[in-house]
C-alpha angles and dihedrals in degrees: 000000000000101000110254103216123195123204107201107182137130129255111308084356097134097256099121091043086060097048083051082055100047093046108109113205127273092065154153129210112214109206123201103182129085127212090252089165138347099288090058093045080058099044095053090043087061096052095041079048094046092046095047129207111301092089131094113231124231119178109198112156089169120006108057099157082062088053098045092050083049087059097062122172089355123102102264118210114185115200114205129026081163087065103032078059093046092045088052095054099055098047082056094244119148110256088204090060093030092051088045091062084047103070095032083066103045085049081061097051119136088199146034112290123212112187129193130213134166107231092220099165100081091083133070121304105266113246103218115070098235092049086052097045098057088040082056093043095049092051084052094047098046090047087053091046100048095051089057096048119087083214142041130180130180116212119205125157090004080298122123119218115195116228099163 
């Protein structure tokens, strides 16, 4: 069975630099943002540009079991479980189903999987509910995530450090 691979890290901590690193060839970058101004069009034109051109590009800002299946026998990184959440939420989808699929699919992966998340619940306790609530639903999501996958790594500083 194909590895499943988590990268836990905060923001420009690296994590999304060692997932780059871990990706064999040949390989496919699943991307969960969308260009929603200007910022965010930048933004995704500096990672296509860091990850070059020998990649094959799937946008999937809410199905990724469809786009890992689209994959197929390619290493798949997804990049990021933070905005796929965020993306659920607002489309008014459940995390804990969604989440489920999730890992159906990655247990039917043809490929390694390298997954992305943001770990969001070392700082203070939001104080508005919906905040709390995503902070809550990410921690689940990662948890549930990292027990499926056969490897975790944490990422501080650009350094991994290996949980699991």
């Amino acid at each position: 069975m194909p590895e499943i691979t988590l990268i836990l890290g905060g923001a420009r901590s690296g994590k999304s630099a060692r997932a780059l690193a871990l990706a064999a060839p040949p390989r496919a970058f699943i991307a969960t943002a969308e260009a929603g101004d200007g910022e965010m069009a930048q933004r995704i034109a500096r990672h296509k540009a860091e990850r070059g051109e020998d990649w094959a590009l799937i946008e999937a800002p809410l199905d990724l079991p469809a786009a890992l299946a689209e994959a197929g026998g390619r290493t798949a990184l997804v990049d990021c479980l933070t905005l796929w959440l965020s993306n659920l939420m607002a489309a008014g989808r459940e995390p804990e189903a969604e989440t489920a699929r999730l890992i159906a699919a990655l247990r039917a992966a043809q490929a390694p999987v390298i997954l992305v998340s943001n770990e969001i619940g070392l700082g203070l306790v939001p104080m508005e509910p919906l905040s709390r609530r995503f902070r809550d639903e990410q921690g689940r999501l990662n948890q549930r995530i990292a027990a499926a996958a056969d490897r975790v790594e944490f990422v501080a500083a650009g350094l991994p450090i290996r949980l699991k």
